[in-house]
Backbone as CSV, one residue per row, in Angstrom:
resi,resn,N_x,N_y,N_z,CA_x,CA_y,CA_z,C_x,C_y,C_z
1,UNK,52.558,65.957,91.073,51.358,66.679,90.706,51.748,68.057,90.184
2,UNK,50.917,68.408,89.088,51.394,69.865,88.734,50.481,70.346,88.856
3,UNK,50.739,71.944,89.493,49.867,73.060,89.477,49.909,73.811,88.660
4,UNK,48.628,74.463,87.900,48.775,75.648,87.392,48.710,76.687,87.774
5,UNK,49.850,78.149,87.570,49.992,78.391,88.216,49.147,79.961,87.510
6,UNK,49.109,79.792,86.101,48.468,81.213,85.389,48.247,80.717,84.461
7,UNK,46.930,81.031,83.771,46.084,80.169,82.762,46.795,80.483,81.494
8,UNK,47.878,80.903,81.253,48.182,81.416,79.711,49.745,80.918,80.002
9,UNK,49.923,79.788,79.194,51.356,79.278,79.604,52.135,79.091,77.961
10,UNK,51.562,79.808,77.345,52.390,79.925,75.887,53.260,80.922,76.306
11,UNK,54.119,80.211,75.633,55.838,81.043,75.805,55.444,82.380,75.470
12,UNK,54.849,82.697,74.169,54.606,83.987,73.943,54.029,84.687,74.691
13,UNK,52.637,83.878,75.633,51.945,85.052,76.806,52.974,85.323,77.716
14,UNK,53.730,84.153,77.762,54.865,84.390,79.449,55.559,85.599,78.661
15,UNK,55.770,85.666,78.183,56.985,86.464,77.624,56.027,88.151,77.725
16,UNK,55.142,87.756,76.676,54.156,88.864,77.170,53.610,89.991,78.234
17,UNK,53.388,88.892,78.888,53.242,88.985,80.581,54.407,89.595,80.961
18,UNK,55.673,89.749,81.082,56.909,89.948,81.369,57.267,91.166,80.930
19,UNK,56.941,91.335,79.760,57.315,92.766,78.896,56.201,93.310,79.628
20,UNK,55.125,93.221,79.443,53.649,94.455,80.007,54.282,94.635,81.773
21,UNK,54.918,93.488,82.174,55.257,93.597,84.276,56.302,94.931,83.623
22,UNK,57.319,95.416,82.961,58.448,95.825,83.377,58.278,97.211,82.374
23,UNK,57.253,97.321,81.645,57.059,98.227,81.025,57.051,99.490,81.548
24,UNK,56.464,99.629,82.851,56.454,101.170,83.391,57.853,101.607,83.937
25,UNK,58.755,100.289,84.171,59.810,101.003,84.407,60.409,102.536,83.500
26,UNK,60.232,102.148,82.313,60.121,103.621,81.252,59.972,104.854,81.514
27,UNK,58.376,104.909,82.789,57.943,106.338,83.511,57.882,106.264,84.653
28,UNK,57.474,105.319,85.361,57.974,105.511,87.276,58.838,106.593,87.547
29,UNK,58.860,107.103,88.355,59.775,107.333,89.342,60.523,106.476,90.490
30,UNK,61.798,106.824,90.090,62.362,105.783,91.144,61.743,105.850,92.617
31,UNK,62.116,104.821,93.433,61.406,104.206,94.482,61.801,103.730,95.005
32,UNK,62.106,103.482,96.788,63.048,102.568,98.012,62.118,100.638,97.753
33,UNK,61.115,101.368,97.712,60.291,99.634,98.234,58.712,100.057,97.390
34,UNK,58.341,98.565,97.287,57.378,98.502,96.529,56.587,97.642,96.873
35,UNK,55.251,97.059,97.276,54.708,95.853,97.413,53.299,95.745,96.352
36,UNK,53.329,94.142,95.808,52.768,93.955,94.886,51.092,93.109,95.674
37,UNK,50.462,93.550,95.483,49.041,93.256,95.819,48.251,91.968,94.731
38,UNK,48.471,90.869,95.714,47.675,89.448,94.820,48.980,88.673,93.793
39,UNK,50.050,88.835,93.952,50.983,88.106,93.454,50.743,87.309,92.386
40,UNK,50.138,86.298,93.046,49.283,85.204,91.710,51.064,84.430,91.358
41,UNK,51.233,84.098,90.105,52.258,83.916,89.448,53.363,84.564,88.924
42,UNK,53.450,85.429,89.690,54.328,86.944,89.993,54.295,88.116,88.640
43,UNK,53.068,88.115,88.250,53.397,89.145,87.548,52.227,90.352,87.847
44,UNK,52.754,91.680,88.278,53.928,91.771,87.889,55.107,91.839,89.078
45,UNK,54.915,91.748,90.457,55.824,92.177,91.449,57.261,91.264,91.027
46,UNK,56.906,90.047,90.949,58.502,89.264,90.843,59.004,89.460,89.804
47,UNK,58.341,90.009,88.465,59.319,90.685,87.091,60.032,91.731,88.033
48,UNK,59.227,93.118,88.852,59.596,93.991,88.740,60.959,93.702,90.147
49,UNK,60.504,92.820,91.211,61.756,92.555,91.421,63.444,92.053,91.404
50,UNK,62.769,91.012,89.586,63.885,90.879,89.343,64.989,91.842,88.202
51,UNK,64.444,92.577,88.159,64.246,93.828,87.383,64.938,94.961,88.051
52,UNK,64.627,95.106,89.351,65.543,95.931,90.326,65.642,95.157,92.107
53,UNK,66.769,94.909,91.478,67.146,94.385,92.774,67.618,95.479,93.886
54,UNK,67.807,96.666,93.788,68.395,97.058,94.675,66.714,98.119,94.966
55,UNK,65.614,97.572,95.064,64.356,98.073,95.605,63.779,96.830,96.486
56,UNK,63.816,97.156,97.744,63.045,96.177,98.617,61.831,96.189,98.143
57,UNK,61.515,94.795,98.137,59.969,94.040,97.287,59.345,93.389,98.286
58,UNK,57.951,93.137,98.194,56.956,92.762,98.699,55.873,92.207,97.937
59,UNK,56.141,90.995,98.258,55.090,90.496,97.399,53.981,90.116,98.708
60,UNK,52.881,90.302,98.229,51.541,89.771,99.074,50.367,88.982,98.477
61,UNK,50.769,87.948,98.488,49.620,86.831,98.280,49.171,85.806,99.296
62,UNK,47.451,85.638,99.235,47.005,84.987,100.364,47.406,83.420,100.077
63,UNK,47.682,83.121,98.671,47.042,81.601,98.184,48.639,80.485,98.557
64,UNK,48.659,79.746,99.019,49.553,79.036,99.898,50.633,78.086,98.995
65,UNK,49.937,77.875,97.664,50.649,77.386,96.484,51.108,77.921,95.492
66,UNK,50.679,79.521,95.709,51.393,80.319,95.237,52.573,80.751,95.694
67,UNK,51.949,80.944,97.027,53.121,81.714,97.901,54.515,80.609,97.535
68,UNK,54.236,79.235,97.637,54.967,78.224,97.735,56.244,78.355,96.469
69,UNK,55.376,78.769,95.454,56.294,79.155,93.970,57.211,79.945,94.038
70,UNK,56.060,81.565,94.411,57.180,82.624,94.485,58.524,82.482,95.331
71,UNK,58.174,81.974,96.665,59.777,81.272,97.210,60.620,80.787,97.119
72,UNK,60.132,79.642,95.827,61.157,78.800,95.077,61.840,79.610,94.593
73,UNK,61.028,80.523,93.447,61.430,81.612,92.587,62.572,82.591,93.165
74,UNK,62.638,83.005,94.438,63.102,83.700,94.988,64.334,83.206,95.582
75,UNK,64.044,81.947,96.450,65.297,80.986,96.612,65.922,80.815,95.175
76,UNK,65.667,80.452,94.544,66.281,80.072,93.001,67.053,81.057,92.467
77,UNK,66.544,82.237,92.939,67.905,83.077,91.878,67.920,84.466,92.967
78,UNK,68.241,83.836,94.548,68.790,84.601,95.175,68.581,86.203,95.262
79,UNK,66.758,86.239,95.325,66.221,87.511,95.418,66.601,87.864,96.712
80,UNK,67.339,88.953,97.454,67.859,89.449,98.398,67.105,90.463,99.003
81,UNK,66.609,90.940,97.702,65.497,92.554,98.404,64.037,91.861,98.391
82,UNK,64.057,90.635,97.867,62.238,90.538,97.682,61.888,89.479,99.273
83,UNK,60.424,89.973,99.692,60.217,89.084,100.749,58.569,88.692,100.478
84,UNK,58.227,87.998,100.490,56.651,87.188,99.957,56.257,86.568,101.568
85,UNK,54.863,87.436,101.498,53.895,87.496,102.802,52.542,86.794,101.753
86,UNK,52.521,85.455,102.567,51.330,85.109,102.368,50.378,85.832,103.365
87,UNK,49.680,86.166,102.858,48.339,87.105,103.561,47.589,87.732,102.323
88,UNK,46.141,88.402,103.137,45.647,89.233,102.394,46.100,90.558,102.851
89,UNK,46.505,91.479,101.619,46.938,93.131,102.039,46.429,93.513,103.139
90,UNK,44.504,93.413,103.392,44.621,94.328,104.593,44.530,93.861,105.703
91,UNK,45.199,92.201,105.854,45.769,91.867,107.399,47.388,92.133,107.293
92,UNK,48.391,92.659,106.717,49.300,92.813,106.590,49.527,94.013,107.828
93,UNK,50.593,93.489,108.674,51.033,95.221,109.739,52.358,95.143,109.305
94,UNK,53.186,96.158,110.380,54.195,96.959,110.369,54.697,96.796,108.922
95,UNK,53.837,97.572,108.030,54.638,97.280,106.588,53.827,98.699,105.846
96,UNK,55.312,99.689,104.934,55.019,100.716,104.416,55.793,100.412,103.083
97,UNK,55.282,101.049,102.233,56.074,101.346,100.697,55.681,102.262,100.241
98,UNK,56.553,103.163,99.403,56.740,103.624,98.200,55.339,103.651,97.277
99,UNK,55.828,102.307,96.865,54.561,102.372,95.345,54.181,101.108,95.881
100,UNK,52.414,101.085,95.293,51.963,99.501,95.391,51.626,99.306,93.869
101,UNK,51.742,98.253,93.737,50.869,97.679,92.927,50.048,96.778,92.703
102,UNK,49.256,96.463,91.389,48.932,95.626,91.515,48.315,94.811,90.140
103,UNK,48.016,93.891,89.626,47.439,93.356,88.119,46.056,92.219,88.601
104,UNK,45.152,92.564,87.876,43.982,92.116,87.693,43.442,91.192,89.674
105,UNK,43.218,92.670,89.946,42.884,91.704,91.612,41.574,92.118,91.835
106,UNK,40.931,93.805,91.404,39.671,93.983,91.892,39.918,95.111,91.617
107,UNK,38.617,95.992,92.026,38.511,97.427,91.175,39.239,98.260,91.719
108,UNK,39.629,99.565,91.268,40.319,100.580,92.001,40.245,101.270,93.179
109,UNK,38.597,101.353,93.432,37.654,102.220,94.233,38.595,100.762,95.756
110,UNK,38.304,99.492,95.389,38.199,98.516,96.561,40.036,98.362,96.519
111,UNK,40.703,98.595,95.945,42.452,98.836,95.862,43.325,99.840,97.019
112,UNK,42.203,100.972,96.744,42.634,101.934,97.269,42.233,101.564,98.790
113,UNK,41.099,100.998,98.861,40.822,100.521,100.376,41.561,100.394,101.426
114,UNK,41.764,98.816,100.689,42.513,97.547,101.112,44.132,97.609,101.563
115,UNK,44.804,98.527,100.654,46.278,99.236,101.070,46.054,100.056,101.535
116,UNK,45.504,100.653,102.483,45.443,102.023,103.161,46.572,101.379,104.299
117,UNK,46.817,100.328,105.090,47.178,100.291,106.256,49.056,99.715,105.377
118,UNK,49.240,100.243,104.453,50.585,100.027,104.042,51.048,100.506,102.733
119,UNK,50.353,101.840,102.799,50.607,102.978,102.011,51.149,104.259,103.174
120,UNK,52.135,104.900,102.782,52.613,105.327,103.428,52.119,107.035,102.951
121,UNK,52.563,108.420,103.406,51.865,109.638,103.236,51.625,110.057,101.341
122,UNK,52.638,109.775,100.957,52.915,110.329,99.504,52.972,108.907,98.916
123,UNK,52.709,107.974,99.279,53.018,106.434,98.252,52.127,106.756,97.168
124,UNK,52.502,106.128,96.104,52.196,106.345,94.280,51.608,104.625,94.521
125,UNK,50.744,104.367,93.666,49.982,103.699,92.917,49.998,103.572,91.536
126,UNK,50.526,101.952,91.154,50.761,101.624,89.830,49.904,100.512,89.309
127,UNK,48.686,100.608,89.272,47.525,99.642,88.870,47.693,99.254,87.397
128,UNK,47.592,98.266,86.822,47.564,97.364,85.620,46.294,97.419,85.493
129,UNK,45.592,97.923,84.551,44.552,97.939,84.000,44.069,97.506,82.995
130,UNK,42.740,97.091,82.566,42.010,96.914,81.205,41.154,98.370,80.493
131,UNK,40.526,97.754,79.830,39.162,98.906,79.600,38.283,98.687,80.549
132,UNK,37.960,98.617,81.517,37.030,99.269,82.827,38.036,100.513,83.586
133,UNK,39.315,100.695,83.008,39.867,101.669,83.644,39.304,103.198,83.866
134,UNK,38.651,103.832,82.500,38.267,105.147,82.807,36.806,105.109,83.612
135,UNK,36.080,104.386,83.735,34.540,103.929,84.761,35.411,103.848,86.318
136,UNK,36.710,102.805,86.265,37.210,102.636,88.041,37.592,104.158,88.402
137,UNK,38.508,104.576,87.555,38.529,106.230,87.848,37.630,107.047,88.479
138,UNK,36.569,106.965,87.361,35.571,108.068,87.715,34.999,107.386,89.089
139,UNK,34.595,106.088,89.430,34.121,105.592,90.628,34.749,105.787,91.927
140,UNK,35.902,105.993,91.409,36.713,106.153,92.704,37.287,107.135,93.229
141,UNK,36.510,108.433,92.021,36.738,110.260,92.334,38.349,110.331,92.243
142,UNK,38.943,110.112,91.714,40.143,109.880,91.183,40.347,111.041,90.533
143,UNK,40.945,112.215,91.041,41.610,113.583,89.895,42.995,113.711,89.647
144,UNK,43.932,113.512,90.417,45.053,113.188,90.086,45.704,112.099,89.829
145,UNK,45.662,111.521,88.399,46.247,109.956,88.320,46.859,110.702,86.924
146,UNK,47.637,109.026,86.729,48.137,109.252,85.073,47.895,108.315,84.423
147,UNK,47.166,108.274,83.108,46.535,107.004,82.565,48.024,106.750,81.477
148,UNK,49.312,106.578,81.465,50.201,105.967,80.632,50.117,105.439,79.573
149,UNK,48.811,104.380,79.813,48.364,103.624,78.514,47.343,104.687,77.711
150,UNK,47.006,105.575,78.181,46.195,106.297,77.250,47.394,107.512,76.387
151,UNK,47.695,107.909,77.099,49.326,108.612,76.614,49.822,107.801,75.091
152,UNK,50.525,106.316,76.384,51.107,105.824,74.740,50.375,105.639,73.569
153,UNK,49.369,105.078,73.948,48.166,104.697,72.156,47.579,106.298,71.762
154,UNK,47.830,107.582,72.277,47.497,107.872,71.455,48.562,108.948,70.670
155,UNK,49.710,108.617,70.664,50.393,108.877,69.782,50.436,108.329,68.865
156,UNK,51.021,109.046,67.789,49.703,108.787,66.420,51.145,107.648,66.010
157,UNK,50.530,106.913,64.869,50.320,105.399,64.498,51.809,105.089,64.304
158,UNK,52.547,106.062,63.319,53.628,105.452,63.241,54.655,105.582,64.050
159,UNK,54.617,106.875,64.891,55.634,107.146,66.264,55.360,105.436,67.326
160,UNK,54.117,104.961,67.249,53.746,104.133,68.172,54.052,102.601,67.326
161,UNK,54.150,102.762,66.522,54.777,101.074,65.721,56.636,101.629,66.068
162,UNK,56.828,102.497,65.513,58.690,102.660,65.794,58.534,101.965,67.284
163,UNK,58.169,103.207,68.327,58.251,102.828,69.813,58.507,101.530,70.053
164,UNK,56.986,100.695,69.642,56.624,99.645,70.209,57.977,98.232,69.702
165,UNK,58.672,98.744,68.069,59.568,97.599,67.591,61.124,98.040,68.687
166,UNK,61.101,99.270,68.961,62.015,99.274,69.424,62.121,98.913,71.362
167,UNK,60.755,98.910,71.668,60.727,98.702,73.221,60.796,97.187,73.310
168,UNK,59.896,96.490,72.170,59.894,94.985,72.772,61.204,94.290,72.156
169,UNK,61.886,94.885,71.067,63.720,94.313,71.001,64.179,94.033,72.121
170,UNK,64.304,95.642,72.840,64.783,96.010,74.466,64.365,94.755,75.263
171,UNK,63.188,94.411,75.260,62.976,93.914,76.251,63.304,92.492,76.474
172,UNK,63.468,92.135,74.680,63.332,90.677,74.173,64.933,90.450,74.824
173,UNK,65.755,91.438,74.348,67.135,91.545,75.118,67.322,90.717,76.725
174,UNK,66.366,91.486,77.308,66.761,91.945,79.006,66.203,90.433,79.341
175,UNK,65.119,90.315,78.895,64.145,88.788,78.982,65.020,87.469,78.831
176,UNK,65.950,87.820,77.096,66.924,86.495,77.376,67.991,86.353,78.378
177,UNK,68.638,87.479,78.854,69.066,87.635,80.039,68.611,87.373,81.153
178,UNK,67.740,87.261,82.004,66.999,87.324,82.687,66.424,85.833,82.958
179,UNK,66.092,84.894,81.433,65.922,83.613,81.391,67.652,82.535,81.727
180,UNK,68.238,83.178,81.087,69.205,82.513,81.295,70.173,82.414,82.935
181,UNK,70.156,83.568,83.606,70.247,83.814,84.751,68.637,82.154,85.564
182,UNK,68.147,82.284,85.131,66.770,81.684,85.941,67.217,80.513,85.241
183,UNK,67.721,79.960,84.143,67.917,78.408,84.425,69.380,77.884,84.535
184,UNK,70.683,78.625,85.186,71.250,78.400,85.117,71.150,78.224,86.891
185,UNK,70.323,78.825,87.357,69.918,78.520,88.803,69.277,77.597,89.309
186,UNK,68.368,77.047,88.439,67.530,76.282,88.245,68.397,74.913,88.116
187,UNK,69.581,74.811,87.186,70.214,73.611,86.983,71.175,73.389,88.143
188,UNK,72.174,74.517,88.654,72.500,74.340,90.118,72.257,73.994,91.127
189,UNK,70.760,74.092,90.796,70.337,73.160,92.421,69.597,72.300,91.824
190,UNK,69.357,71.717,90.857,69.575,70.199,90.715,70.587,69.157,91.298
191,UNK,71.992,69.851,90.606,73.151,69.187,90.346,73.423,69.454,92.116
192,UNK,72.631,70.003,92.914,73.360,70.272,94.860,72.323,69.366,94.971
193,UNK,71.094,68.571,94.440,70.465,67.945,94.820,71.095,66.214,94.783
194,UNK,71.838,66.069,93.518,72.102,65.081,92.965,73.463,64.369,93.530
């Protein structure tokens, strides 16, 4: 039986999906640990853990066939720092990070909630957003944030076509790397199966 596991399974969205998970690496600040809020089909926590391995990861998803993936995923290419808690964030205990994040789970105002009990004094917040972003802001009395995506688009047109040919090369780079590592793991434990 196959599951689906994220409604957009063209190579180009995966790929997509992958470049937009690893994009903030660019402006973050580095960080010990990170946990990703609603996992889903790991994007973006399992890009960004495979991305930096030497940052303890947290993935948190409630859904049991998800969770089931990301483990494979994780068994499969020997994620060492990442650990995947099926749960919902705010039954999660003895657990602090750095930065949370999170991609398309619920509004900001109900984000900020829900991680209170595993946000630690100074933890940063890295939300994936759409256009309801400047409305979740204002709803959620929000004065110190950084909107990134408003930054990059509005540098004017042609600084932002250079950028953009030269970030997704980069990434197209790191991605075939990154794929090839994932099925050469993938065929190894076939061949320990066989």
């Amino acid at each position: 039986k196959v599951h689906n596991l994220s409604g957009r399974l063209l190579q180009s969205d995966i790929e997509e999906n992958i470049l937009d998970s690893i994009y903030p690496l660019n402006f973050i600040n580095k960080y010990n640990s990170f946990a990703d809020i609603g996992t889903g089909a790991g994007y973006p926590g399992l890009i960004l853990a495979m991305a930096l391995r030497d940052v303890k990861s947290y993935l948190i998803e409630p859904r049991i066939k998800r969770v089931s993936f990301l483990n494979f995923v994780k068994a499969s290419l020997k994620l060492e720092n990442l650990t995947v808690i099926c749960s919902r964030v705010e039954e999660v205990k003895d657990l602090q990070v750095d930065l949370i994040t999170s991609r398309a789970v619920t509004n900001t105002s109900l984000l900020l909630d829900i991680t209170k009990n595993i946000k630690k004094e100074n933890s940063s917040y890295l939300f994936y957003k759409g256009s309801m972003l400047e409305s979740e802001i204002e709803i959620a009395k929000l004065n110190d944030y950084k909107n990134k995506k408003k930054e990059y688009y509005e540098l004017n047109k042609e600084k932002r076509l250079e950028y953009d040919k030269e970030y997704r090369e980069k990434r197209k780079e790191e991605l075939k790397e990154y794929r090839k590592e994932y099925y050469k793991k993938i065929k190894e434990n076939k061949s320990l199966k066989e």
